[in-house]
N, C-alpha and C positions, 0 to 999 in steps of 0.2 A: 095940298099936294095932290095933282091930280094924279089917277091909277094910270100905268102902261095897257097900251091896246095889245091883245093878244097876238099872240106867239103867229098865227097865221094871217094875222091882217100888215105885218111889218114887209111882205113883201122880200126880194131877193135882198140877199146879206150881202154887205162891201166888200167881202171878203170873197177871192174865187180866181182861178184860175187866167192869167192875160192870154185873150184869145188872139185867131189870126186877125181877128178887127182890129187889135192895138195895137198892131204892124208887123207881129211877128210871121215869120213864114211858117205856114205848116199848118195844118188845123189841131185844135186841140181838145181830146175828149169830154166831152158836155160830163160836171159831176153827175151821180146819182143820186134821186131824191135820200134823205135819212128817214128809216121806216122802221129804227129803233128806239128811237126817245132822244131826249134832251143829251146823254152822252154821246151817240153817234153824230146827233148835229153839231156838238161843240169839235168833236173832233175831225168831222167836213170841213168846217171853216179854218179851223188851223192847219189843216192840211192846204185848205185853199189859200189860205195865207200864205203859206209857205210856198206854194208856185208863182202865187204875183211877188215876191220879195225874189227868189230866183228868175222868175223872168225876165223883171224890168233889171237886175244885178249881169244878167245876159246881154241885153240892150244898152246898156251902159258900155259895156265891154265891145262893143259891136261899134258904135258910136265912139269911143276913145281909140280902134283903130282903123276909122275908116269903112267900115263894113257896113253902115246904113248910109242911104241915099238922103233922107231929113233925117238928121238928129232930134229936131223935137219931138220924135216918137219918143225916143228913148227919154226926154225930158218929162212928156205926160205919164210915158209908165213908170218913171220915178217917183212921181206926186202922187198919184194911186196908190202905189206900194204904201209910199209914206203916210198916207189919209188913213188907207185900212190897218195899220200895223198902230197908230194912234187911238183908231176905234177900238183895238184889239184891248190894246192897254186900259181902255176906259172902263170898257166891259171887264175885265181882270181887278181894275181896281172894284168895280159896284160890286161883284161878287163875293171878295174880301169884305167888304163892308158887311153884305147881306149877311156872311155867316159867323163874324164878330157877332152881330145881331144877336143873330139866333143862339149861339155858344153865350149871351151874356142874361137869355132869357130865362127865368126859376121856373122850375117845373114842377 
């Protein structure tokens, strides 16, 4: 089993806010780095979860009445949503394992 590359070689996380790039109107504030540890960054990216799952839930809604000019916007920012909320789960499930782990470890 090879080891995970560190935490700063992963590069931007899937998770994050749908910008005015993925068609919405409007610009939307760039997050702030996390400059507290491992808790503030897990709970950046669920936060940022949770703006691409309400935006493309936006787009959606925008596209069932007419309100976008292409609809496949609203089709990409549903598959993103959907990509990153599966990563989400992934990481949720590794985590649960990691600390099964460690709670089965003798001390």
């Amino acid at each position: 089993m090879t080891p995970l590359p560190p935490i700063a070689s992963l590069g931007a996380m899937p998770f994050g806010p749908i910008t005015a790039s993925d068609g919405i109107g409007g610009a939307a504030a760039a997050p702030a780095p996390a400059a507290g540890g491992f808790g503030d960054m897990l709970s950046g990216a669920i936060s940022g979860l949770n703006d691409q799952l309400v935006g493309s839930e936006r787009l959606s809604e925008q596209a069932a009445t007419g309100g976008l000019a292409d609809p496949t916007v609203a089709l990409v920012a549903v598959e993103k949503a959907d990509l990153a909320f599966n990563t989400a789960v992934q990481v949720r499930n590794k985590m649960i394992e990691a600390w099964q782990e460690l709670s089965r470890m003798q001390v």
